[in-house]
N, C-alpha and C positions, 0 to 999 in steps of 0.2 A: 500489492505484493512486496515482500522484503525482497530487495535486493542484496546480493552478496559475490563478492571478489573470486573469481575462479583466478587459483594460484597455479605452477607449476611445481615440479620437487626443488626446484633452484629458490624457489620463494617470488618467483615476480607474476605478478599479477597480469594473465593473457587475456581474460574478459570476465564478462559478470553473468548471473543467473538468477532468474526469479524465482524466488520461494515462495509455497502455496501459504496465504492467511488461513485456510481451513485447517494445515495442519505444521505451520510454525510460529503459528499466532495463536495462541488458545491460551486462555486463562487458567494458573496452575492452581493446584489445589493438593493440600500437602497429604490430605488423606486419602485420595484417591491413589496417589504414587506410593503411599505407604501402603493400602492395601494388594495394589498387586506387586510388589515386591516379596512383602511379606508371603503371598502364598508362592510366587516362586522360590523364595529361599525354602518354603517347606516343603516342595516338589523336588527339592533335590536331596533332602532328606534320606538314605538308606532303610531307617527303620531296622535298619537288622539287629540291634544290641539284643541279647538273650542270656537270663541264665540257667540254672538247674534248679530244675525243682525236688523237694524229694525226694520221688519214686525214680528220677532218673540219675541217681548218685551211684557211683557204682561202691557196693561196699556190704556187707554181709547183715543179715538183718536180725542176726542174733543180742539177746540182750547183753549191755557191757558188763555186769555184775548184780548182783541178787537186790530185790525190790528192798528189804529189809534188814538190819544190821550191820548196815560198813558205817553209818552215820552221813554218808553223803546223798546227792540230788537224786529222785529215782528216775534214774537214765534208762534210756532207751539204747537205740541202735548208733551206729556212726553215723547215719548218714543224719541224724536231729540238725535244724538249722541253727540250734544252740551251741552246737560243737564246728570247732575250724575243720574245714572240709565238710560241712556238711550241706543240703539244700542250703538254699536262698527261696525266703516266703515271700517277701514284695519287689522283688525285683521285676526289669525290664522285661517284655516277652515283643518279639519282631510285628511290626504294624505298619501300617501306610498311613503317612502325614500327609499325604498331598491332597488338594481341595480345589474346586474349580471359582474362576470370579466369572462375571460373565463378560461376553465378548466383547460387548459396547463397551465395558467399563476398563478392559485391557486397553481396546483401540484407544481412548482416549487420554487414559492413562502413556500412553506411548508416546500422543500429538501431545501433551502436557510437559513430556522429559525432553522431547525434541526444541519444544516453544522454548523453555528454561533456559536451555543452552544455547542458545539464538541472542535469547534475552540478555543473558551472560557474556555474551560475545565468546563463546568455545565452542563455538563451528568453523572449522577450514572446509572450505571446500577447495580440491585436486583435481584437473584434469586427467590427471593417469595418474598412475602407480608402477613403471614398467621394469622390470627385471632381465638381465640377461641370464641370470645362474640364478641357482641357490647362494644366497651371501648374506650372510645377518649383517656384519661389516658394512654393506651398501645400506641396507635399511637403518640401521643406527644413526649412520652418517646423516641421512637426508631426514630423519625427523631430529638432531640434533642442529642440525640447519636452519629447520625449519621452526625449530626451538617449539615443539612440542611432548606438551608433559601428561606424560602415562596416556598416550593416545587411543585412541577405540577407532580403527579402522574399517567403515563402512564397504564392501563393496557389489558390484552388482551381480559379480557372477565367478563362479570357481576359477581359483587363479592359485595353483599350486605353488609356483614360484616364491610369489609375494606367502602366503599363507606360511612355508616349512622357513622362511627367512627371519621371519620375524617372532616364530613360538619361542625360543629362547630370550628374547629380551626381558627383562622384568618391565612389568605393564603395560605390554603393549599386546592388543589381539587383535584379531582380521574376523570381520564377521561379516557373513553374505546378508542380503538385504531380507531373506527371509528369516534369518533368525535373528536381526534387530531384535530389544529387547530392551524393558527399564529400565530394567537393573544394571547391565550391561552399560546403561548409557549413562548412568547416574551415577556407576562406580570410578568410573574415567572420565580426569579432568578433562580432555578435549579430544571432542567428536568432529572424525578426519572424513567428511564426505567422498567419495569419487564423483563427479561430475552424472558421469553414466547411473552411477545408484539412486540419484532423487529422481529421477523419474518411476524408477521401483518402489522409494516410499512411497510413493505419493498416490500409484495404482493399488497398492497395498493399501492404504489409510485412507481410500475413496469412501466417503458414505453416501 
């Protein structure tokens, strides 16, 4: 098992904690992390871009001038997609991008971004995270401390305090141990365990 330095918010090292090889030791593989990112970035896709089509233009559907004789195009109605304002023929219509990978390939996709950052050495692990108030000010302070950059705070269980403290900071976010995520970990330099959440990984990532 790896072992790894449980820190406090002051930065000193209170004891140590073993990490699972099953799931912080796994051999990465670029295409597996790139396939399931890629379909989560396409699951948050909206799909709603839409435009109008002809029939739905609002505009009178009388002809603009006689077929024969003026010497120009023989036009139709306003709403032609050849006139400004008029339909759009190939444009976007609203769809669902989202797509599923399957589960084993997510899970390990997962134990893959967790191992990296292991590998990397951009894992802290934390004893607590404790708050007395809402204060963004206190949470700045202690990952400036702790001299951590664009953190992705791991935790094991709803902690409002911590969570409305910390949504303003730019790059830093609080994520419970259930909605761990690749992407999420792979977009932020360093992954901020709490102490209490590896044990959540790791019943979580059991195969």
């Amino acid at each position: 098992m790896a072992v790894v330095e449980v820190k406090n918010i002051q930065g000193e090292t209170v004891s140590e904690i073993d990490l699972s090889e099953e799931i912080f030791n796994v051999g990465v593989k670029q295409s597996v992390l790139h396939q399931v990112v890629r379909m989560q970035l396409a699951n948050r896709r909206r799909g709603t871009a839409k435009v109008k089509r002809r029939s739905e233009i609002r505009g009178s559907t009388q002809k603009l001038f006689r077929q024969k004789g003026t010497g120009r195009a023989r036009r139709g109605d306003v709403k032609s997609p050849l006139l400004r304002g008029g339909g759009v023929i190939f444009g976007p219509e609203p769809r669902d991008y989202s797509y599923k990978v399957p589960k084993k390939v997510r899970r390990l996709a997962l134990k893959m971004a967790l191992s990296a950052k292991l590998k990397d050495n951009e894992i802290i692990v934390l004893d607590g995270f404790a708050l007395d108030q809402v204060k963004t000010k206190a949470v700045a302070s202690t990952l400036q401390r702790l001299e951590l950059e664009k953190p992705l705070i791991v935790i094991d269980q709803k902690d409002a305090t911590l969570e409305l403290s910390s949504r303003n900071i730019p790059g830093v976010k609080v994520l419970r141990v259930e909605g761990l995520n690749v992407y999420d970990i792979l977009n932020h330099k360093t992954l901020v365990l709490l102490a209490p959440s590896i044990k959540g990984i790791e019943g979580r990532l059991a195969a």
